[in-house]
NUPARO-977106 format. One record per residue: x, z, y of N, C-alpha, C in turn; residue number from 1; residue in one letter. Coordinates in Angstrom, 3 decimals. Atoms other than C-alpha are relative to their C-alpha. Layout:
ATOM    n.east      n.up   n.north   ca.east     ca.up  ca.north    c.east      c.up   c.north  num  residuo
ATOM         X         Z         Y         X         Z         Y         X         Z         Y  NUM        A
...
END
This chain:
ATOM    n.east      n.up   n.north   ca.east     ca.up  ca.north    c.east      c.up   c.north  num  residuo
ATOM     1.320    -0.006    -0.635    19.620   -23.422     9.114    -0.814     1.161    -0.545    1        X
ATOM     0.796    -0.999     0.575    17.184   -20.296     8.908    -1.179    -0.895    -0.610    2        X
ATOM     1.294     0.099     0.644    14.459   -20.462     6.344    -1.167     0.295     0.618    3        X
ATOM     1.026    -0.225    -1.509    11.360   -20.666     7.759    -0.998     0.784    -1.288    4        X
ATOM     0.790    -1.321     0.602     9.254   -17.600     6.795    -0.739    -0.376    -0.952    5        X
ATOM     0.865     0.090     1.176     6.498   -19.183     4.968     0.416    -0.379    -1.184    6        X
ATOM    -0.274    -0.123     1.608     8.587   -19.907     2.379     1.168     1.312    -0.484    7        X
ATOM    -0.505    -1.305     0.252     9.978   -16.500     2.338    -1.049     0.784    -0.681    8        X
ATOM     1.217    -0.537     0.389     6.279   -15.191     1.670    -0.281     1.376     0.954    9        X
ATOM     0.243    -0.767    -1.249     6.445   -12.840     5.218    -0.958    -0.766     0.631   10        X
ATOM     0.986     0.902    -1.009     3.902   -12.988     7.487     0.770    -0.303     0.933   11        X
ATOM    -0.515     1.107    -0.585     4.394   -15.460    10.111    -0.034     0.729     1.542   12        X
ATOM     0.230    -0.763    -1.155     4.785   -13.507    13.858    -0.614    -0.849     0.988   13        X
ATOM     0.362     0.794    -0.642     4.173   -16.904    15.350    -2.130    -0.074     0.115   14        X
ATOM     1.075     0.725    -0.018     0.526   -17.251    14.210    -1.044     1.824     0.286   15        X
ATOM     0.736    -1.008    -0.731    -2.357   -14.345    16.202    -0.585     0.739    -1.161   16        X
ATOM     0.113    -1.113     0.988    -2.645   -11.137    14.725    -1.554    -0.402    -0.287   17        X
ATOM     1.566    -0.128     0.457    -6.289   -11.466    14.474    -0.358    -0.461    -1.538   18        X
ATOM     0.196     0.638     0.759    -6.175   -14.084    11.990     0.527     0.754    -1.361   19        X
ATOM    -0.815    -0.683     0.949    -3.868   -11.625     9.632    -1.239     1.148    -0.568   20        X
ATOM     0.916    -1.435     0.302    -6.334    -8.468     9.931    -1.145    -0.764    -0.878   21        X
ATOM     1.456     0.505     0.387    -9.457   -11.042     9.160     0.493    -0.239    -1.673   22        X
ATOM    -0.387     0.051     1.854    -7.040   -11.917     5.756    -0.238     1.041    -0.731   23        X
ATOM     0.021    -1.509     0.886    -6.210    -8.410     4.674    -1.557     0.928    -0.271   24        X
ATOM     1.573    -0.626    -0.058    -9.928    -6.978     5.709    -0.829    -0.845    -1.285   25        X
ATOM     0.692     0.458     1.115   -11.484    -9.779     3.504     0.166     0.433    -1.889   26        X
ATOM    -0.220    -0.460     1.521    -9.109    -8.988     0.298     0.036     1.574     0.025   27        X
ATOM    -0.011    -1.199     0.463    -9.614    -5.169     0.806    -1.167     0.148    -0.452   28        X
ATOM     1.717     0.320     0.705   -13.379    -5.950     0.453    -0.593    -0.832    -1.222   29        X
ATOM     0.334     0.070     1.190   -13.343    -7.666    -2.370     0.846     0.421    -0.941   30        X
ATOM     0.025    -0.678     1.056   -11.688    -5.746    -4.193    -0.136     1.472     0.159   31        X
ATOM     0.743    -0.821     0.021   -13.207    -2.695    -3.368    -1.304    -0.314    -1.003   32        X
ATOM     1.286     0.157     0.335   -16.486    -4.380    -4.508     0.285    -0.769    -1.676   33        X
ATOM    -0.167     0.629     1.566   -15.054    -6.557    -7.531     0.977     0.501    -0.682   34        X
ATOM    -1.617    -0.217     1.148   -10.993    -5.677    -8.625     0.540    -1.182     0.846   35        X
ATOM    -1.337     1.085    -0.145    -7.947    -7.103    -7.922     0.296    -1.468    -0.400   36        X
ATOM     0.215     1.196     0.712    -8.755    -9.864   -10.242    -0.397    -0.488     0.642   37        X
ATOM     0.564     0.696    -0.494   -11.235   -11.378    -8.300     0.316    -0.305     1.472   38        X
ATOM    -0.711    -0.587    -1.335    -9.238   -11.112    -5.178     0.764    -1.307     0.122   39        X
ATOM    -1.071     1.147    -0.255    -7.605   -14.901    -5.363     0.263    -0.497     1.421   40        X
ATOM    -0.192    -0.541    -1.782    -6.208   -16.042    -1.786    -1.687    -1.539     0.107   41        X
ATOM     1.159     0.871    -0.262    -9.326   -19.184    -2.650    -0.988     0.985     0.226   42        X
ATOM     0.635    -0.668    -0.479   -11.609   -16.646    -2.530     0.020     0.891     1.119   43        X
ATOM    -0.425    -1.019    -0.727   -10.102   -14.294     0.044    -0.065    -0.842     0.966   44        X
ATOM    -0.170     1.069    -1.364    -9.689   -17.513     2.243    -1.648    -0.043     0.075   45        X
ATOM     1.122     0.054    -0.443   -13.511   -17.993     2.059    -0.598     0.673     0.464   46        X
ATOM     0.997    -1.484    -1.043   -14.633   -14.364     2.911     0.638     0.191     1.180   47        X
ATOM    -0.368    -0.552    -1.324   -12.270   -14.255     5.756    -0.864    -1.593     0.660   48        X
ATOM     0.576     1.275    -0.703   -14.022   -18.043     6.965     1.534    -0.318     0.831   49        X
ATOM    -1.168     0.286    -0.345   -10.643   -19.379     7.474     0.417    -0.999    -1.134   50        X
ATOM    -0.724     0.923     0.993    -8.718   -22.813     5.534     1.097     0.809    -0.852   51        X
ATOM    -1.251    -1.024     0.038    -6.689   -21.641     3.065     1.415    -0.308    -0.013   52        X
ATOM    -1.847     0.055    -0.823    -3.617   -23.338     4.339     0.483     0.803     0.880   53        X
ATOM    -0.132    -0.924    -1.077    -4.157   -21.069     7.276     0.353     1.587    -0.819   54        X
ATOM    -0.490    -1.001     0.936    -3.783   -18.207     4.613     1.545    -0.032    -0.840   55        X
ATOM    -1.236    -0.366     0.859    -0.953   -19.595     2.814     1.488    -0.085     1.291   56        X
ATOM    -1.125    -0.121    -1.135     0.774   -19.928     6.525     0.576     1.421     0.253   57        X
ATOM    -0.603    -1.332    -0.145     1.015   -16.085     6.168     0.378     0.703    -1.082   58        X
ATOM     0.252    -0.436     1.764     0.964   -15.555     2.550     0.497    -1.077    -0.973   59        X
ATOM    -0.660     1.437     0.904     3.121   -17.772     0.158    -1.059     0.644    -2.011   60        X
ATOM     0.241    -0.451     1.324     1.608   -15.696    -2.909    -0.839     1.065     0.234   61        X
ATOM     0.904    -1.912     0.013    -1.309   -13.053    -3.615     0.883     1.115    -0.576   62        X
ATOM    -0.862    -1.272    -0.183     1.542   -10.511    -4.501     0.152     0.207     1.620   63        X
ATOM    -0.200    -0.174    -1.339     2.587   -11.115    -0.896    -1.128     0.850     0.767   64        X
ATOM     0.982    -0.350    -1.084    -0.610   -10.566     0.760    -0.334     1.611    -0.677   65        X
ATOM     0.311    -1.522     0.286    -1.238    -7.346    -1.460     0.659     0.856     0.081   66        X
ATOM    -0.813    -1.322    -0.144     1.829    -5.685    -1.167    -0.063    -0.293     1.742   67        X
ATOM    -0.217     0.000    -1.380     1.370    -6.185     2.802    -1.250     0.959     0.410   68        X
ATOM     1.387    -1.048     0.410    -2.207    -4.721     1.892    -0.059     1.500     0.292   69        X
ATOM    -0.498    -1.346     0.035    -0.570    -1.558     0.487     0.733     0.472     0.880   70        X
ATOM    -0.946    -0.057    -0.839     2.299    -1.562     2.625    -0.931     0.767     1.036   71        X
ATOM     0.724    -0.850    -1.927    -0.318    -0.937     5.833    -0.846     1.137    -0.876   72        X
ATOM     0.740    -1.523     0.588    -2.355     1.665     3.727     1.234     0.817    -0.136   73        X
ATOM    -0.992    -1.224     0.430     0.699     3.434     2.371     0.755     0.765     1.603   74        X
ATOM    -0.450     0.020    -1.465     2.359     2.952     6.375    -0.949     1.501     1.043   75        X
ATOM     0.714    -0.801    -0.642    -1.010     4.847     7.705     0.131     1.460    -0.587   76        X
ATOM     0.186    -1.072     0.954    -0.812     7.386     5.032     1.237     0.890     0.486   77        X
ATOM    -1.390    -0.547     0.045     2.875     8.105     5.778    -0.254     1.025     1.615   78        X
ATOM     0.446    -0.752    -0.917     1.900     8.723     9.449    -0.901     1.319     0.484   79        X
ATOM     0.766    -1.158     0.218    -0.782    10.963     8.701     0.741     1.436    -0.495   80        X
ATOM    -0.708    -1.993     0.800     1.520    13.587     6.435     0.936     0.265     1.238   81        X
ATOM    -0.882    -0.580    -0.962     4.405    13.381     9.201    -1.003     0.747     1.267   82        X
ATOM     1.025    -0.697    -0.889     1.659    14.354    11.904    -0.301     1.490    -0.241   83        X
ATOM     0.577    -1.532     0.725     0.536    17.008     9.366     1.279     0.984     0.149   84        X
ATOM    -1.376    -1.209    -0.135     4.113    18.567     9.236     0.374     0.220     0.957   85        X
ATOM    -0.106    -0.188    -1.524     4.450    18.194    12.931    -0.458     1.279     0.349   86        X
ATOM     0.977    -1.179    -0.491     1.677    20.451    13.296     0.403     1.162    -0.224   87        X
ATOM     0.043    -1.726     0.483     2.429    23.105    10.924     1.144     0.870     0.874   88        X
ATOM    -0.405    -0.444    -0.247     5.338    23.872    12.608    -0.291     0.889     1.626   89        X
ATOM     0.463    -0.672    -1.133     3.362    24.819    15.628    -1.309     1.168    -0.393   90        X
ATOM     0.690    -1.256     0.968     1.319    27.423    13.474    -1.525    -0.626    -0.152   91        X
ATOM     1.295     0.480    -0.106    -1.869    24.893    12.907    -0.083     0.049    -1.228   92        X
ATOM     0.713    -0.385     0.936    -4.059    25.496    10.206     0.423    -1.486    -0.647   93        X
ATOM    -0.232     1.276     0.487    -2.853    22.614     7.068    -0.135    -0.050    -1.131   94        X
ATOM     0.626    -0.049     1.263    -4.248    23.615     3.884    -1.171    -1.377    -0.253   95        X
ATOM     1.363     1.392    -0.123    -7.873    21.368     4.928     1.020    -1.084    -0.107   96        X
ATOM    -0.549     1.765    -1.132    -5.589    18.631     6.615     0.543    -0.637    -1.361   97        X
ATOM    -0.794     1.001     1.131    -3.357    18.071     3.469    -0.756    -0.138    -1.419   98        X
ATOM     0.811     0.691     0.493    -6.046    18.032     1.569    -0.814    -0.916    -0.414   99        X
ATOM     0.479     0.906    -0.229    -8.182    16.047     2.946     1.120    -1.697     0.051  100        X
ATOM    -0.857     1.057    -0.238    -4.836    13.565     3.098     0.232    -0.628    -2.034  101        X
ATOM    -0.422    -0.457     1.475    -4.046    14.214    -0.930    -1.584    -0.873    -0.476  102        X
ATOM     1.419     0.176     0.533    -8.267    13.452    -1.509     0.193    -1.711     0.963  103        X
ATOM     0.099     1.588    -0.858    -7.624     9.818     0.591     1.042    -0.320    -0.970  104        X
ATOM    -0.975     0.613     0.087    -4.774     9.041    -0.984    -0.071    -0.170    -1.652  105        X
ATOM     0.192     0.051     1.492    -5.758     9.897    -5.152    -1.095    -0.644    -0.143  106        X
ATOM     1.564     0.621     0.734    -9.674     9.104    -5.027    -0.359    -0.758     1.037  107        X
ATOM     0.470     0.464    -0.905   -10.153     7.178    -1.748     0.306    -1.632    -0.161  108        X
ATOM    -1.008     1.160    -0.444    -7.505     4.503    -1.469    -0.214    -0.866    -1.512  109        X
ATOM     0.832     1.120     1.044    -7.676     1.150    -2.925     1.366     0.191    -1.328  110        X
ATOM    -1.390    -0.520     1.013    -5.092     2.337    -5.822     0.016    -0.883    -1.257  111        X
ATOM    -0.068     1.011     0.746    -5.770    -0.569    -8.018     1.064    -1.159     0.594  112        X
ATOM    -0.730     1.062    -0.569    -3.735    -2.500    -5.826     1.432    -0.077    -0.161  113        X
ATOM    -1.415    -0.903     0.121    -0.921    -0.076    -5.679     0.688    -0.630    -1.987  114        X
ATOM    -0.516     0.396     1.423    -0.734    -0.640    -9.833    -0.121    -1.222    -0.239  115        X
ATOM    -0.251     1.693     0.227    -1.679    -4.092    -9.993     1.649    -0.543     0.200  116        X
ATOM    -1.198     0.582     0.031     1.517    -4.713    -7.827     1.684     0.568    -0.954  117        X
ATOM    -1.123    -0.365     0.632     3.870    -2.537    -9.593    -0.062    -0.135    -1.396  118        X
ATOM    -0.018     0.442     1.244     3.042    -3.692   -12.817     0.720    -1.536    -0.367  119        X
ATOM    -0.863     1.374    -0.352     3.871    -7.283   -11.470     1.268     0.345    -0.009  120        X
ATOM    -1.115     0.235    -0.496     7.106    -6.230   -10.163     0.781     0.807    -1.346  121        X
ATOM    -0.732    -0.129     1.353     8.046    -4.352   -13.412    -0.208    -0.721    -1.022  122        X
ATOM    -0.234     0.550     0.968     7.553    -6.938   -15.552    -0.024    -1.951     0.422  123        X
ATOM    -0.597     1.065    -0.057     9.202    -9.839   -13.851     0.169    -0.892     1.447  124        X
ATOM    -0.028     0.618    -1.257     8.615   -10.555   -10.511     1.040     0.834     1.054  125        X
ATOM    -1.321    -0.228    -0.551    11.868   -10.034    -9.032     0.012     0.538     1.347  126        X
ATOM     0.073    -0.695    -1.357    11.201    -9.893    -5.486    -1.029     0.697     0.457  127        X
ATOM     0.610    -1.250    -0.212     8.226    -7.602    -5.608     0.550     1.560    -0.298  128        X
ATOM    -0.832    -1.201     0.826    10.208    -5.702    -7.595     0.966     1.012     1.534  129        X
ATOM    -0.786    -0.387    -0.829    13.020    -5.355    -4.601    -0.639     0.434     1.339  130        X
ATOM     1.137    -0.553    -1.407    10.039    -4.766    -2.244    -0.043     1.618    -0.239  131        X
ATOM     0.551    -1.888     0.525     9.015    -1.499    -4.156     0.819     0.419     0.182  132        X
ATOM    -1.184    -1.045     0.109    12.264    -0.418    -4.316     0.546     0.809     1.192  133        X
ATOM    -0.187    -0.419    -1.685    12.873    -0.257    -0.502    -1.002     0.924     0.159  134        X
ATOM     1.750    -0.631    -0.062     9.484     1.158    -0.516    -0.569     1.296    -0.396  135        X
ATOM     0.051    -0.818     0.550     9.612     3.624    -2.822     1.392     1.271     0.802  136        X
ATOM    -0.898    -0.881    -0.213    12.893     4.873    -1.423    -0.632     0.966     1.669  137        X
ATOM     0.569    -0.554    -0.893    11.240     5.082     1.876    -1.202     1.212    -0.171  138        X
ATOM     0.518    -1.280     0.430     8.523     6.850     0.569     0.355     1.326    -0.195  139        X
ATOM    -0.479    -1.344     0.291    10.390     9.709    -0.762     0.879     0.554     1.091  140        X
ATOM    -0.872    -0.795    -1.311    12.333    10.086     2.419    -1.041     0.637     0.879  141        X
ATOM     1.170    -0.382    -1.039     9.023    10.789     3.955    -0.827     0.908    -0.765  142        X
ATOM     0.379    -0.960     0.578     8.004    13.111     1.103     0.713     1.090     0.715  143        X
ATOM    -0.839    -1.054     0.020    11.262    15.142     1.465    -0.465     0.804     1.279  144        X
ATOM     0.434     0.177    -1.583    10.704    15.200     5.463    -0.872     0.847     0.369  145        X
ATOM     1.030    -0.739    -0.729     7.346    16.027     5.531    -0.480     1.835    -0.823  146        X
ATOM     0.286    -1.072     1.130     6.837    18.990     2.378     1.023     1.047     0.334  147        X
ATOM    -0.973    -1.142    -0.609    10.312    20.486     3.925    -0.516     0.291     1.219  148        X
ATOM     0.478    -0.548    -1.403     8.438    21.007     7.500    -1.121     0.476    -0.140  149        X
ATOM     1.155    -0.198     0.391     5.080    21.693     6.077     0.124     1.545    -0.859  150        X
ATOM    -0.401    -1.493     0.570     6.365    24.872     3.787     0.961     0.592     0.420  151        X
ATOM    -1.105    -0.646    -0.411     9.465    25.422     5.490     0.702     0.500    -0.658  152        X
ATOM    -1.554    -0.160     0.813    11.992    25.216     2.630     0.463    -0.903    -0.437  153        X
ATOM    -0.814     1.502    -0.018    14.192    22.538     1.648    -0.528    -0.193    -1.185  154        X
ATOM     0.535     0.670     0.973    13.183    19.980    -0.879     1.209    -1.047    -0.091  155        X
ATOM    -0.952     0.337     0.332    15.984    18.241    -2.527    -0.333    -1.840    -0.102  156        X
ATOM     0.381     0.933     0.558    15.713    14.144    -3.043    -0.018    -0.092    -0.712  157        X
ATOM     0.358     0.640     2.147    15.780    14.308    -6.953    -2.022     0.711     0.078  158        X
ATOM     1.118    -0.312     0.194    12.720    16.651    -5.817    -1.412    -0.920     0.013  159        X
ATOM     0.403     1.204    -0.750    11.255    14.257    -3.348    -0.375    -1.115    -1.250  160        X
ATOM     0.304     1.114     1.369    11.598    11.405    -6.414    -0.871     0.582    -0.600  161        X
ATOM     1.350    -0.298     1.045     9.530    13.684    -8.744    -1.297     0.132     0.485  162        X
ATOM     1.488    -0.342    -0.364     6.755    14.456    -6.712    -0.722    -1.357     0.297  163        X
ATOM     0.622     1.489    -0.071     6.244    10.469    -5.591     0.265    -0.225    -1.443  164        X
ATOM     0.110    -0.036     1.395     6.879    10.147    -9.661    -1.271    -0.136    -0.722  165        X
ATOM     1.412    -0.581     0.504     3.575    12.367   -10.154    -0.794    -0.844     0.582  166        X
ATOM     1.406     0.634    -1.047     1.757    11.352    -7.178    -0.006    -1.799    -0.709  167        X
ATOM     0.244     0.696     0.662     2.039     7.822    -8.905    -0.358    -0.295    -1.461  168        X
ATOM     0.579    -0.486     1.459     1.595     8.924   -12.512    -1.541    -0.059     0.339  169        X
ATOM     1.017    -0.521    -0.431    -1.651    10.844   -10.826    -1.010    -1.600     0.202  170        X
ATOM     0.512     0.886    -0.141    -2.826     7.242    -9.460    -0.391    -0.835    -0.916  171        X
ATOM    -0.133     0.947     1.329    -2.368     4.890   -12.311    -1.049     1.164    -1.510  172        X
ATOM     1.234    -0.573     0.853    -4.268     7.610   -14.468    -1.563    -0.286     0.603  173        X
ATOM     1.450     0.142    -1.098    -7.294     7.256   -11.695    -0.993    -0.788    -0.729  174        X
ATOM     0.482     1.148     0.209    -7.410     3.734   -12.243    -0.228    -0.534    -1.521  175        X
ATOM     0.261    -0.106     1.740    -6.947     3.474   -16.102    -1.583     0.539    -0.138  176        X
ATOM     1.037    -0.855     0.661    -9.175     6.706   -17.103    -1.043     0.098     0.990  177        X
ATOM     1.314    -0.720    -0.970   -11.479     6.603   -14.035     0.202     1.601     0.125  178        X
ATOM    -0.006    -1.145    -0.112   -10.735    10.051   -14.020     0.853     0.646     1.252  179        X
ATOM    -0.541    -0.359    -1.043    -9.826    11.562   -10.351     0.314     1.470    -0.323  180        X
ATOM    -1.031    -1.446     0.111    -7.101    14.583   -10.314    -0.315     0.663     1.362  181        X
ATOM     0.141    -0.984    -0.611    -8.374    17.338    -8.586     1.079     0.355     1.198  182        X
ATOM    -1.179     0.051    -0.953    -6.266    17.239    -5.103     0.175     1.553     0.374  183        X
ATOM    -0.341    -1.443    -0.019    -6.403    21.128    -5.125     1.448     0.054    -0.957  184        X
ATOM    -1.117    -0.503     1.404    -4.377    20.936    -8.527     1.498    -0.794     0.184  185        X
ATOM    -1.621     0.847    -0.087    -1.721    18.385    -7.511     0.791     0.723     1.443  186        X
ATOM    -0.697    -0.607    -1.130    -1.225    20.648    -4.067     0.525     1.310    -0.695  187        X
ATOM    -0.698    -1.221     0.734    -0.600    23.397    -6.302     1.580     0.013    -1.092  188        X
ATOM    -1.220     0.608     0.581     1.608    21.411    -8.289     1.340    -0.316     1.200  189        X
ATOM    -1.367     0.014    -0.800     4.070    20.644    -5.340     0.139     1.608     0.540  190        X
ATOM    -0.174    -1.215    -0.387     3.626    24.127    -4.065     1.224     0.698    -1.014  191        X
ATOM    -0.747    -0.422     1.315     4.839    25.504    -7.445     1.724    -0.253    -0.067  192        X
ATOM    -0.846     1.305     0.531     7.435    22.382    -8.063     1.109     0.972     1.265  193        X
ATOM    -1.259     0.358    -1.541     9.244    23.094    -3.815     0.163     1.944    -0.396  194        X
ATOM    -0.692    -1.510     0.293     9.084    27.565    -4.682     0.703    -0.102    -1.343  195        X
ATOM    -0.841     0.486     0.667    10.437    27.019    -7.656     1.409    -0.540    -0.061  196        X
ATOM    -1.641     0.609    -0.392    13.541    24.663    -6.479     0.499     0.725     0.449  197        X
ATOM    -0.945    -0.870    -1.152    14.090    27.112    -3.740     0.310     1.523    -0.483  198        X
ATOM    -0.184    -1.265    -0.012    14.380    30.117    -5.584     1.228    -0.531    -1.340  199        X
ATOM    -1.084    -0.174     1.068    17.083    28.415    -8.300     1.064    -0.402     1.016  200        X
END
């Protein structure tokens, strides 16, 4: 007999998107305004005005609901750079663009969330763990992808790995030191990092 989703900790396809967005919208708002901490699905069920059985019908666990969180931020993000490398190859101006993508993605984005969960999943939570991993791999296929169409020279996957490496180093410093990394200096850093590869 198949397992029935909610105790998988997937959202549920059966029950109207609406009710999903009103979840995720509530816990991106409070923890924008409070932290991750204060982000429980009792509280998250009250700012969306929803039971929170109706929450745990889509959500078996607040890992769940946050890596589904990130998941759609990181998802939009991904779309945005492939767009960006689309372009360049039609000779459009992408210095601003990947900037402005680099400045959303270090000082914008809710990046407490991002480390909250990967702190979980490295120190014991098994199947967040195997989430990231898919996750991460995807990621870097969509580094390689987009940084090889965007400069127009090949970028290797050990490269690909280091630069999602940094770009997560870069985050997790954010959130620690409060201190936001200059998205000029980390575009200079892959610049460097992809001439570099291509000239050994």
């Amino acid at each position: 007999m198949e397992q029935n989703k909610e105790h998988q900790g997937e959202t549920n396809p059966a029950v109207p998107a609406t009710n999903r967005d009103k979840i995720l919208e509530a816990a991106a708002r409070i923890i924008r305004e409070e932290g991750v901490v204060a982000a429980s699905l009792s509280t998250i069920a009250r700012a969306a005005d929803i039971a929170k059985g109706t929450l745990h019908y889509y959500y078996r666990s607040k890992a769940d609901l946050l890596f589904d969180l990130a998941e759609r931020q990181a998802s939009k993000w991904s779309r945005q750079f492939l767009d960006l490398a689309a372009g360049a190859k039609k000779g459009k101006k992408n210095d601003r663009a990947l900037r402005e993508l680099i400045t959303e993605i270090l000082v914008l984005g809710n990046n407490g969330i991002l480390i909250h969960l990967m702190m979980e999943g490295a120190t014991g939570n098994g199947e967040l763990k195997v989430k990231f991993k898919n996750l991460f791999s995807e990621w870097s296929a969509t580094i390689q992808k987009g940084l090889s169409r965007l400069f127009d020279l090949p970028l290797s996957p050990d490269n690909a790995d280091i630069i999602l490496a940094s770009l997560i180093g870069f985050l997790f410093n954010s959130v620690v030191s409060g201190k936001n990394i200059d998205p000029d200096v980390f575009i200079r850093f892959i610049k460097d990092g992809i001439a570099g590869a291509s000239r050994r």
